[in-house]
mmCIF file of the C-alpha atoms, coordinates in Angstrom:
data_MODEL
# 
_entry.id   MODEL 
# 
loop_
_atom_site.group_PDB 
_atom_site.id 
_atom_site.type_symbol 
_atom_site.label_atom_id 
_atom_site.label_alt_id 
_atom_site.label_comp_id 
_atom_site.label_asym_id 
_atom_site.label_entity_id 
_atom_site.label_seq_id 
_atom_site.pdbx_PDB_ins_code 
_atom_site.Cartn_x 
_atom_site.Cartn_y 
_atom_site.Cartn_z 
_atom_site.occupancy 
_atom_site.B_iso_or_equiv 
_atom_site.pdbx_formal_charge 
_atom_site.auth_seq_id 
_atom_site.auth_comp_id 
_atom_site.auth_asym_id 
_atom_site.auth_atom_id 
_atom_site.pdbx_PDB_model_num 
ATOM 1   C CA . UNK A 1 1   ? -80.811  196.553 141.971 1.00 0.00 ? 1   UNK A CA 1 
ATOM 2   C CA . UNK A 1 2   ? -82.441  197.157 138.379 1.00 0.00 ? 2   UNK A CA 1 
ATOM 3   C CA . UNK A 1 3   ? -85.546  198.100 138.228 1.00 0.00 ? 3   UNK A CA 1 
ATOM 4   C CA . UNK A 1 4   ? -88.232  196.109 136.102 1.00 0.00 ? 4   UNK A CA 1 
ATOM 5   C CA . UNK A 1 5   ? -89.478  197.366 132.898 1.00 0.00 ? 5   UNK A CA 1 
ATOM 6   C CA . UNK A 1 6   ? -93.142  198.249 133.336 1.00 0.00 ? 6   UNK A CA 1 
ATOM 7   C CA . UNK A 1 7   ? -93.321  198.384 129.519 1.00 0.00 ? 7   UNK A CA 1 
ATOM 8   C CA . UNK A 1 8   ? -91.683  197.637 126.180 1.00 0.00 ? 8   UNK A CA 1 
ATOM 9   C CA . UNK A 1 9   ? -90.413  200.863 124.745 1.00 0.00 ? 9   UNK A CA 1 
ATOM 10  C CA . UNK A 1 10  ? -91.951  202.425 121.688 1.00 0.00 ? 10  UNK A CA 1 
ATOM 11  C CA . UNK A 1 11  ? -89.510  201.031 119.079 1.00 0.00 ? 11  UNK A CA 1 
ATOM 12  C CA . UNK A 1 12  ? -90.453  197.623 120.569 1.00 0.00 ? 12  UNK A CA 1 
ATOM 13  C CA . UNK A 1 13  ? -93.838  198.508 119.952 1.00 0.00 ? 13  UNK A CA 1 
ATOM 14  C CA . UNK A 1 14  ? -93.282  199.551 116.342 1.00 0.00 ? 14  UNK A CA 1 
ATOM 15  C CA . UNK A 1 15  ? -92.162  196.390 115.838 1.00 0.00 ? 15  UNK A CA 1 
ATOM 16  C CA . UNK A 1 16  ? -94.820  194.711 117.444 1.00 0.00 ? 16  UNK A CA 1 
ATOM 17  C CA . UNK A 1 17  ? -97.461  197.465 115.239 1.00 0.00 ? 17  UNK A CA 1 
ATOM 18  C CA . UNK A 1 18  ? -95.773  195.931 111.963 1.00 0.00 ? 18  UNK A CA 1 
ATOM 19  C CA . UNK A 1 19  ? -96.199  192.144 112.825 1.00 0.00 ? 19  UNK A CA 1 
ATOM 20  C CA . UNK A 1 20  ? -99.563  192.654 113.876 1.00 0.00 ? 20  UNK A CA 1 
ATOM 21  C CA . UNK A 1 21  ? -100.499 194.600 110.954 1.00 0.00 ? 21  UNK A CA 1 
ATOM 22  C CA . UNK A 1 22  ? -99.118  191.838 108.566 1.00 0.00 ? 22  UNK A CA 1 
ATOM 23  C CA . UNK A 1 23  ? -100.901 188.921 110.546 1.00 0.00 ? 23  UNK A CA 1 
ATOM 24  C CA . UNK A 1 24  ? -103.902 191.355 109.584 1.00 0.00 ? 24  UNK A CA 1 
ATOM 25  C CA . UNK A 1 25  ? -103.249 191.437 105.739 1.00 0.00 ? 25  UNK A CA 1 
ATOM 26  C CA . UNK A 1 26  ? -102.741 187.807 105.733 1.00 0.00 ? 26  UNK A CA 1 
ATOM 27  C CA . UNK A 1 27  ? -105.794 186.827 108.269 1.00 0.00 ? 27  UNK A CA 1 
ATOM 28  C CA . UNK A 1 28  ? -108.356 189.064 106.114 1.00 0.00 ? 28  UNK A CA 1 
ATOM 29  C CA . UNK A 1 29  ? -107.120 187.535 103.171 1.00 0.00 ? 29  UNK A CA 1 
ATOM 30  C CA . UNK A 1 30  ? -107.777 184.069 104.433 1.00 0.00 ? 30  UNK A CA 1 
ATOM 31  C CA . UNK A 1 31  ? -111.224 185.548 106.014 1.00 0.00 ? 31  UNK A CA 1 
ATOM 32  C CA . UNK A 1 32  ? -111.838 186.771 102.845 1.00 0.00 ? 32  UNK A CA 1 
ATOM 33  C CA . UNK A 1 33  ? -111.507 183.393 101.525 1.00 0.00 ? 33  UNK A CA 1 
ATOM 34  C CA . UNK A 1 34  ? -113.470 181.192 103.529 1.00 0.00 ? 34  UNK A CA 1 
ATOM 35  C CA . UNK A 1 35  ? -116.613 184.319 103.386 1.00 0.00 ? 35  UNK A CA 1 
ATOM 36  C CA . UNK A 1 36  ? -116.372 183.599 99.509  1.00 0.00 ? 36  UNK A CA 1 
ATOM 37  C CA . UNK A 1 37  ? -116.743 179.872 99.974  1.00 0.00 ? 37  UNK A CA 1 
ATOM 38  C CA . UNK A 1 38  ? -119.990 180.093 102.022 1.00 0.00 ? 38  UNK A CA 1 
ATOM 39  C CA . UNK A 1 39  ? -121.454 182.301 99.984  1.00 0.00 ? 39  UNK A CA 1 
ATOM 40  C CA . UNK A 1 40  ? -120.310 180.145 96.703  1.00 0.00 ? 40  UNK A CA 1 
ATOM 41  C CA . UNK A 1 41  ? -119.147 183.172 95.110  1.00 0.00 ? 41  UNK A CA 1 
ATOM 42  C CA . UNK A 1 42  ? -116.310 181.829 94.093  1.00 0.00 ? 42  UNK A CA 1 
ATOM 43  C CA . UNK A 1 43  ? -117.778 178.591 92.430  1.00 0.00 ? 43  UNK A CA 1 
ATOM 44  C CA . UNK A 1 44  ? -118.733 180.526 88.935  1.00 0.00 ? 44  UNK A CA 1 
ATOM 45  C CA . UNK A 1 45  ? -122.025 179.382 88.555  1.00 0.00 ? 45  UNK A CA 1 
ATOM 46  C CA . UNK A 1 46  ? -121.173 175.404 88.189  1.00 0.00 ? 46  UNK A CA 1 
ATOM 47  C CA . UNK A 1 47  ? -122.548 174.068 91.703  1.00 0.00 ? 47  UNK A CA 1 
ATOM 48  C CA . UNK A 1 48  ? -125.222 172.076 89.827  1.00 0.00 ? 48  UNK A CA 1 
ATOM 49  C CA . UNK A 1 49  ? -123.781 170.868 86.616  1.00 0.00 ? 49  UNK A CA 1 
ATOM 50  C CA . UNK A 1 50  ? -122.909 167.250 86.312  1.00 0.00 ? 50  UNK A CA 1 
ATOM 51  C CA . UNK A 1 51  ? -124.396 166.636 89.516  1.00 0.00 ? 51  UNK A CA 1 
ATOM 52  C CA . UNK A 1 52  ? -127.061 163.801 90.593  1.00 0.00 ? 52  UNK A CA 1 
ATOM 53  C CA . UNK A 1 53  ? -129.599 164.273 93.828  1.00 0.00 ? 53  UNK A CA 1 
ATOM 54  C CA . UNK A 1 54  ? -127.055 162.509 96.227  1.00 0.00 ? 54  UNK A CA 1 
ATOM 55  C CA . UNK A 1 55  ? -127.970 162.325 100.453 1.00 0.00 ? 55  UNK A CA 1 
ATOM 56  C CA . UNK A 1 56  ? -124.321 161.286 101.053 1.00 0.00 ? 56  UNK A CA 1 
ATOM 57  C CA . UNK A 1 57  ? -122.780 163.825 99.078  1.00 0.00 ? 57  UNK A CA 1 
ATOM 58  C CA . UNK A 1 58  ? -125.204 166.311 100.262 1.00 0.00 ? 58  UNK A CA 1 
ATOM 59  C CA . UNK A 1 59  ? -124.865 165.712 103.849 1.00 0.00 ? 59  UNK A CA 1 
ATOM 60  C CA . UNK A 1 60  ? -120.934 165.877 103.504 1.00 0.00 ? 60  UNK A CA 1 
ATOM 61  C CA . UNK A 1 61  ? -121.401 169.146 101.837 1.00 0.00 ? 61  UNK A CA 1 
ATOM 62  C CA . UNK A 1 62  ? -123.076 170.313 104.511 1.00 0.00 ? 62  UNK A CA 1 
ATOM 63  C CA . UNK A 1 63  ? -120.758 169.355 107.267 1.00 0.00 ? 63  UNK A CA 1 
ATOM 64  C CA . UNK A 1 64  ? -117.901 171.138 105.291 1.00 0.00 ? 64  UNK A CA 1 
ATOM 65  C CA . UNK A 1 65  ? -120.111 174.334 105.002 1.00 0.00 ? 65  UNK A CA 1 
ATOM 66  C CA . UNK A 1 66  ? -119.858 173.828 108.862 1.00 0.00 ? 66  UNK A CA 1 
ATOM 67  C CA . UNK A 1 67  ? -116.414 173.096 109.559 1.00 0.00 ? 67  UNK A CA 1 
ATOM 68  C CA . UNK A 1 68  ? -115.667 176.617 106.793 1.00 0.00 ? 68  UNK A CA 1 
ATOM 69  C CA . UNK A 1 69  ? -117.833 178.762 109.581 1.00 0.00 ? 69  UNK A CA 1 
ATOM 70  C CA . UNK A 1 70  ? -116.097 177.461 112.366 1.00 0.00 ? 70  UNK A CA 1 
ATOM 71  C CA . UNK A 1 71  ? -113.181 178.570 110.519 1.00 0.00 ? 71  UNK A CA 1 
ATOM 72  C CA . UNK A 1 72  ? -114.506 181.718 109.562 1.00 0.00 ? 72  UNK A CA 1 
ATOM 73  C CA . UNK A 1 73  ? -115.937 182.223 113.044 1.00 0.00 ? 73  UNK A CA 1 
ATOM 74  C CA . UNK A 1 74  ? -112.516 181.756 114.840 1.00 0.00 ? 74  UNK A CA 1 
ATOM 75  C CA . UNK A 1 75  ? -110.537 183.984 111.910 1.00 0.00 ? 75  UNK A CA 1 
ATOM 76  C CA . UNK A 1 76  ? -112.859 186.792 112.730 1.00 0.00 ? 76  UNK A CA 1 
ATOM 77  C CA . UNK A 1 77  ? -112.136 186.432 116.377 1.00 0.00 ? 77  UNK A CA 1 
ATOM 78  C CA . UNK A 1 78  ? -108.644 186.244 115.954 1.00 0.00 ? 78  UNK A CA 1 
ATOM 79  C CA . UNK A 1 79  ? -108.681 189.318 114.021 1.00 0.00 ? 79  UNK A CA 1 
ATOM 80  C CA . UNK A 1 80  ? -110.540 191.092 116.684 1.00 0.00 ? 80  UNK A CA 1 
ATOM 81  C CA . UNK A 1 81  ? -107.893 190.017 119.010 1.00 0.00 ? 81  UNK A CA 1 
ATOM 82  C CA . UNK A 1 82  ? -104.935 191.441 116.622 1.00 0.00 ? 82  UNK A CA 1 
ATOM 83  C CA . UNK A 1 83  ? -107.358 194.504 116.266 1.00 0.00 ? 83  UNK A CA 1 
ATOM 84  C CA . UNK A 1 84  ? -107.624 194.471 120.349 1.00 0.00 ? 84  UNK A CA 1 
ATOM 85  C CA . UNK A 1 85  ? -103.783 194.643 120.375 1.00 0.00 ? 85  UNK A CA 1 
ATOM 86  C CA . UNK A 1 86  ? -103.434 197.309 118.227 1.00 0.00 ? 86  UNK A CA 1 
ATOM 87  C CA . UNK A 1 87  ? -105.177 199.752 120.574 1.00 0.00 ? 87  UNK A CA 1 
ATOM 88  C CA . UNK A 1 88  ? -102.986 198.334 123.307 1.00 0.00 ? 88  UNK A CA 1 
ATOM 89  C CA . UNK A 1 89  ? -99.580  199.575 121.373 1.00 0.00 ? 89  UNK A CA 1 
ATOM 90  C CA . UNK A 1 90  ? -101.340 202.673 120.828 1.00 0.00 ? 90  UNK A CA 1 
ATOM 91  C CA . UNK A 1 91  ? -102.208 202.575 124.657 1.00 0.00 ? 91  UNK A CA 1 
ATOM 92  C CA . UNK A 1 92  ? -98.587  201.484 125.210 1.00 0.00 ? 92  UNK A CA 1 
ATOM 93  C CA . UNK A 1 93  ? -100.060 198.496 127.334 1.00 0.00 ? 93  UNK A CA 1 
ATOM 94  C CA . UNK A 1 94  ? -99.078  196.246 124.796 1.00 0.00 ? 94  UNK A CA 1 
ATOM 95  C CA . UNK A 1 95  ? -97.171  193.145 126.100 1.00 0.00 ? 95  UNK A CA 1 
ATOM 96  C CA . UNK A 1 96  ? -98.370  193.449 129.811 1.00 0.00 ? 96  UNK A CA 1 
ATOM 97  C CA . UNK A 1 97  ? -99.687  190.660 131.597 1.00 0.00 ? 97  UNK A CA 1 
ATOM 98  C CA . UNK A 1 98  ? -103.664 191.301 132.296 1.00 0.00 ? 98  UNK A CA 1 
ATOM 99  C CA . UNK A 1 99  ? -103.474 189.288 135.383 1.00 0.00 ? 99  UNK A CA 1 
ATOM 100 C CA . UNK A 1 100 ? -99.509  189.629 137.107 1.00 0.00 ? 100 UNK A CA 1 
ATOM 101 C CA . UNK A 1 101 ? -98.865  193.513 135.235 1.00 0.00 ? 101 UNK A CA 1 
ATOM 102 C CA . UNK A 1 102 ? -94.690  192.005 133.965 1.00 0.00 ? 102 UNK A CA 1 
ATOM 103 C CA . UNK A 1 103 ? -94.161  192.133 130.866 1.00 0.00 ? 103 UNK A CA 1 
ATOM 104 C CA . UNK A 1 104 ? -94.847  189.598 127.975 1.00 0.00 ? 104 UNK A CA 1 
ATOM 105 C CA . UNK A 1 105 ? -91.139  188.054 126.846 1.00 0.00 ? 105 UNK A CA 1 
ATOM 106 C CA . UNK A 1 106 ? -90.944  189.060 122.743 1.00 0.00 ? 106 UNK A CA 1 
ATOM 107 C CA . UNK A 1 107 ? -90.718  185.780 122.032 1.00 0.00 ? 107 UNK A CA 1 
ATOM 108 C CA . UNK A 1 108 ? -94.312  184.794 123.339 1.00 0.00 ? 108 UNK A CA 1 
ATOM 109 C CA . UNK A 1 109 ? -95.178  188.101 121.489 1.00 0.00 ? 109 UNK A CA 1 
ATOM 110 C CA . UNK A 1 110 ? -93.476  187.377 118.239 1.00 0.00 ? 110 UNK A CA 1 
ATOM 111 C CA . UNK A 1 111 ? -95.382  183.839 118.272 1.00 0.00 ? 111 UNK A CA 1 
ATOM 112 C CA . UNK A 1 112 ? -98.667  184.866 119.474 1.00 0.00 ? 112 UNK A CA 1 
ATOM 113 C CA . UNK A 1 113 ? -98.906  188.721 119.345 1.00 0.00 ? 113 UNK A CA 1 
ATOM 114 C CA . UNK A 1 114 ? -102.245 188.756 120.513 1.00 0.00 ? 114 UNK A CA 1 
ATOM 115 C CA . UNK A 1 115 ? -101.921 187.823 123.771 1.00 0.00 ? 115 UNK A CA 1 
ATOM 116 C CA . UNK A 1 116 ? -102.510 188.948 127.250 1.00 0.00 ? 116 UNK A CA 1 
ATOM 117 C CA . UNK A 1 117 ? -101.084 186.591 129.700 1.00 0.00 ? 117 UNK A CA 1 
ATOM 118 C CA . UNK A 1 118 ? -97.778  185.210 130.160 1.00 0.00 ? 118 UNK A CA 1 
ATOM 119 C CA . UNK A 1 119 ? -97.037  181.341 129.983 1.00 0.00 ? 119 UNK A CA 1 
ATOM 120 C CA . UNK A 1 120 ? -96.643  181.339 133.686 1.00 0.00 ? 120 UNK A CA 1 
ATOM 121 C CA . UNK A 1 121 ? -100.005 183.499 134.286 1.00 0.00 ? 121 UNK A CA 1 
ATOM 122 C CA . UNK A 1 122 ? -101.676 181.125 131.885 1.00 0.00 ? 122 UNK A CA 1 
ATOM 123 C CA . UNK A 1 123 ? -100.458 177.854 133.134 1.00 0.00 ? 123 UNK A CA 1 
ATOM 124 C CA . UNK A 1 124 ? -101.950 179.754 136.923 1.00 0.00 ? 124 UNK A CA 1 
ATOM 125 C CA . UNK A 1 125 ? -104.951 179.599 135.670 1.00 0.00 ? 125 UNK A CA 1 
ATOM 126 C CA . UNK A 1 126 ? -105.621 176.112 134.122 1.00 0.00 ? 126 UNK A CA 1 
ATOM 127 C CA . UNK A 1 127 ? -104.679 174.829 137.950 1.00 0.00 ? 127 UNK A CA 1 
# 
């Protein structure tokens, strides 16, 4: 009988370190992004030229400034979460399941290399 990998070798994990890494790049950039448009620094001074006192525009200005830091809110926490998995590949925990201990297939990985559960662990514990 073969026995069960407890965990994913450290070329695996290499591999996993560079994916994570570049969902990093690309996640602060986007961070980066949405932090400029709250704080209208990217707006070059024009946010009151050509405009008239407006409630409805007003009011729909502020529910975008919402919906941006919900955005920026969850971007943050997903980059926690890649940061999170970074420790575990230097940990070489990476790609266990928190709650069963078997390993993570790639594929989940690949897709959503942040996570800690397997599909089957997951789908557990919505029951």
């Amino acid at each position: 009988m073969a026995q069960e990998k407890s965990r994913y070798s450290d070329s695996d994990l290499e591999e996993f370190k560079a994916l994570i890494n570049q969902k990093l790049v690309d996640a602060n950039i986007d961070y980066t992004l949405l932090i400029g448009s709250l704080s209208h620094n990217d707006d070059h001074g024009t946010d009151d030229t050509g405009r008239a006192f407006n409630m409805m525009e007003d009011g729909s200005e502020t529910l975008s400034r919402e919906e941006v830091a919900q955005l920026a809110a969850r971007q943050e926490k997903f980059i926690q979460s890649l940061h999170a998995a970074l420790m575990r590949i230097n940990n070489k925990t990476y790609g266990v399941c928190r709650i069963k201990g078997t390993l993570i297939p790639k594929e989940r990985l690949r897709l959503v290399p942040h996570a800690t559960m397997s599909i089957d662990a997951k789908n557990e514990q919505k029951r």
